[in-house]
C-alpha positions as CSV (number, residue, x, y, z in Angstrom):
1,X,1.9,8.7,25.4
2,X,5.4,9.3,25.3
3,X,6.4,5.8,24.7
4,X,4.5,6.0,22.2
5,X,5.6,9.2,20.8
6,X,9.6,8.4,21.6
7,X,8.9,4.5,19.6
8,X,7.7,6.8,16.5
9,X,11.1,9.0,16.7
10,X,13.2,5.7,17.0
11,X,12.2,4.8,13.5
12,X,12.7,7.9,11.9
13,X,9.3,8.7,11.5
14,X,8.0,12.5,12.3
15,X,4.9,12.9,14.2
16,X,2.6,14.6,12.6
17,X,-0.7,16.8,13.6
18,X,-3.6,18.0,11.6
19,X,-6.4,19.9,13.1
20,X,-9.8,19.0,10.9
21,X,-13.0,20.5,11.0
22,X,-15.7,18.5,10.8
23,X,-19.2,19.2,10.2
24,X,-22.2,17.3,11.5
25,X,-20.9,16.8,15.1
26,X,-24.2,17.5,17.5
27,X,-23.4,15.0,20.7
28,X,-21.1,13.6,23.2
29,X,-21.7,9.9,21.0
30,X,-20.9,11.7,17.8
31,X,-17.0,12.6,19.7
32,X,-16.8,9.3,20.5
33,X,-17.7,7.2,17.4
34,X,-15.4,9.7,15.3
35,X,-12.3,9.0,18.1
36,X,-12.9,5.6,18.0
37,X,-12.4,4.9,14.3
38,X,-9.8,7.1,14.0
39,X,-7.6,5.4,16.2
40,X,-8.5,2.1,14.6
41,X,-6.4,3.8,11.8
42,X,-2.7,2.4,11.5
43,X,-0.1,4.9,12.0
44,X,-2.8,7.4,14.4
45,X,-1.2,8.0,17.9
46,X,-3.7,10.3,19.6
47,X,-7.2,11.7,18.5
48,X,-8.9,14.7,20.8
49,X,-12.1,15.7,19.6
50,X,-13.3,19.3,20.6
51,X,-17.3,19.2,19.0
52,X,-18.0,22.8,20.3
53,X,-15.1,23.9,17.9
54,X,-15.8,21.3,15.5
55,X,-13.1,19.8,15.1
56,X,-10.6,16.2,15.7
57,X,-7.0,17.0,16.0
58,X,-5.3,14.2,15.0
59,X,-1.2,13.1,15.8
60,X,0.0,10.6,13.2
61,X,2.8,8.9,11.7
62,X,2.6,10.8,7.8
63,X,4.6,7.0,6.8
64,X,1.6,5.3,7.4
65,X,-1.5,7.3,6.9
66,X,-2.6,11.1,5.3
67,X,-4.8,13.6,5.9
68,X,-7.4,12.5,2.9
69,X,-7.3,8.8,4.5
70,X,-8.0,10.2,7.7
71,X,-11.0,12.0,6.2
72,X,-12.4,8.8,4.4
73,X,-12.5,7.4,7.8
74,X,-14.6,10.6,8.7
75,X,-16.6,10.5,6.2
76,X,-17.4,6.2,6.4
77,X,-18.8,7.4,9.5
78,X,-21.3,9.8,8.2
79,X,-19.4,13.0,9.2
80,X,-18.1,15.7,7.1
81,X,-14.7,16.8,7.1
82,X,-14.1,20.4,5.8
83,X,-10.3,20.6,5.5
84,X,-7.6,21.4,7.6
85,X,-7.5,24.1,10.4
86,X,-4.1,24.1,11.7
87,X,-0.8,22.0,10.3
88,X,2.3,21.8,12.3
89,X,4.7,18.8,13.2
90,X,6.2,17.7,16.4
């Protein structure tokens, strides 16, 4: 992770991390599926999915991907994103 995290620095890139909410989340499969295609998405580091709170936060590098790309892939999957919960960057 910090690799990974320190590569992302190197290039001049910020990490970024948006917290989304996300409707329509019921099971364990539901966390998965929606972590798995998010980190299919260029420029996603990390994806950690908390379903009780209903929500994916999401570290990414902002030169490569976007909060409203990152909810298309959501959304493909037959989720519902519901905007952003939290914004900082790293």
């Amino acid at each position: 992770m910090f690799k990974i995290f320190e590569r992302a620095l190197s290039r001049g890139h910020d990490i970024e991390t948006r917290r989304i909410r996300i409707k329509g989340m019921t099971t364990k499969q539901c966390e998965r599926t929606i972590k798995k295609a998010l980190l299919t998405k260029n420029g996603v580091r990390e994806v950690y999915i908390n379903r009780q709170e209903g929500t994916a936060s999401v570290s990414f590098d902002p030169a490569q991907t976007d909060v409203a790309s990152l909810s298309d892939v959501i959304m493909r999957k037959g989720y519902f994103p519901d905007g952003v919960v939290e914004e900082k960057t790293e």
